[in-house]
N, C-alpha and C positions, 0 to 999 in steps of 0.2 A: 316217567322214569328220569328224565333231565331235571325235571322240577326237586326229585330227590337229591338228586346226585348234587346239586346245587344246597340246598339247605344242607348236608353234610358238610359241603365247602366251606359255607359261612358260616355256619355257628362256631368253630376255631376261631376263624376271625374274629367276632364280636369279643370272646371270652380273652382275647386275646390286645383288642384294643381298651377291654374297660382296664386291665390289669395295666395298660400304657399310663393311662390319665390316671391312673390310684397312684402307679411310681410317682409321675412327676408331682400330682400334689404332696406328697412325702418327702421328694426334693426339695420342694418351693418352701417347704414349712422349717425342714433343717437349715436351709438357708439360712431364713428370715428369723428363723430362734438364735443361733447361733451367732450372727451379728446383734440381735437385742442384748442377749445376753452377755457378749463383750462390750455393750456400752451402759450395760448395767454394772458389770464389775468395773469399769474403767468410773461412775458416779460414788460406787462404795468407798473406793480408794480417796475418793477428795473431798468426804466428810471427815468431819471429827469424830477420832478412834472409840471414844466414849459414847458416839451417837448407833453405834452400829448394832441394828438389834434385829430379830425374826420380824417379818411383815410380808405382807401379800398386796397386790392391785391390779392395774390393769395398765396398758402402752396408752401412749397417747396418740393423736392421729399420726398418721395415717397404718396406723398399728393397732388400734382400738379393739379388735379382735383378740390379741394376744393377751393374756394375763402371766405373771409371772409371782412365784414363792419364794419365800428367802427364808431360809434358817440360818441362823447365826451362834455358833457356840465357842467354848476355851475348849483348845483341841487338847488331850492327854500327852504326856508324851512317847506311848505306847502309838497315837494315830500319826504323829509326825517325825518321830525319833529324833527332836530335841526338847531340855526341858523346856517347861512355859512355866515356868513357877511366880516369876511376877507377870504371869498372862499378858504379855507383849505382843501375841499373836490369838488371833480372833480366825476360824474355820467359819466358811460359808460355802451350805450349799445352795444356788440359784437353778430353779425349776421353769420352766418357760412353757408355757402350754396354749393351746387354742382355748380360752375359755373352761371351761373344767373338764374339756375331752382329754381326760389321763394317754387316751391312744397316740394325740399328738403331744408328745413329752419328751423336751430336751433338758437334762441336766449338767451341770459343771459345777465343779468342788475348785476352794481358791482358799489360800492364806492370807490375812490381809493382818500386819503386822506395825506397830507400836512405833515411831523413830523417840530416840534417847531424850527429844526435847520435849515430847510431850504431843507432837503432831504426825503425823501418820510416815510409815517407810516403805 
């Protein structure tokens, strides 16, 4: 009877610690997307305007796990509500994933936009 009354007890528990360790890897991964991803937009920004195109690859150490997407389009101006008519501004959105687990998938949408000289603003 105690031997029952015991595995009742525990099995909560277990189903209760793996749910612990799934959060925090879910934490850890928002994390670590979320800063890649801010120093991926922050390398967008200090290319040239004209280099800026869709591409995919992978981090590099101590990141090598993570892969990230990039789409890059002339945004309408129905998406941003000004014109773009001399396409001065370029929409991207950055994907960041573990490898091609779509489950672990961070996104962020950014403008990145034309300066008058010719060089990025």
């Amino acid at each position: 009877m105690a031997v029952a009354i015991m595995a009742i007890a525990v099995v909560p528990l277990l189903g209760s610690q793996s749910q612990s360790v799934s959060t925090a890897m879910i934490s850890r991964f928002n994390t670590t997307a979320s800063l890649l991803a801010a120093t991926k937009i922050t390398e967008l920004h200090l290319v040239d305007f004209s280099a800026l195109n869709s591409d995919q690859g992978m981090f590099e150490a101590p990141y090598e796990e993570y892969a990230y997407r990039l789409e890059v389009w002339t945004p309408s101006e129905e998406e941003v509500g000004i014109k773009n008519e001399d396409e001065r501004l370029k929409a991207v959105e950055l994907t960041i994933m573990v490898g091609d687990d779509e489950r672990y998938s961070y996104s962020v949408r950014a403008l990145i936009g034309r300066s008058g000289a010719g060089g990025q603003g």
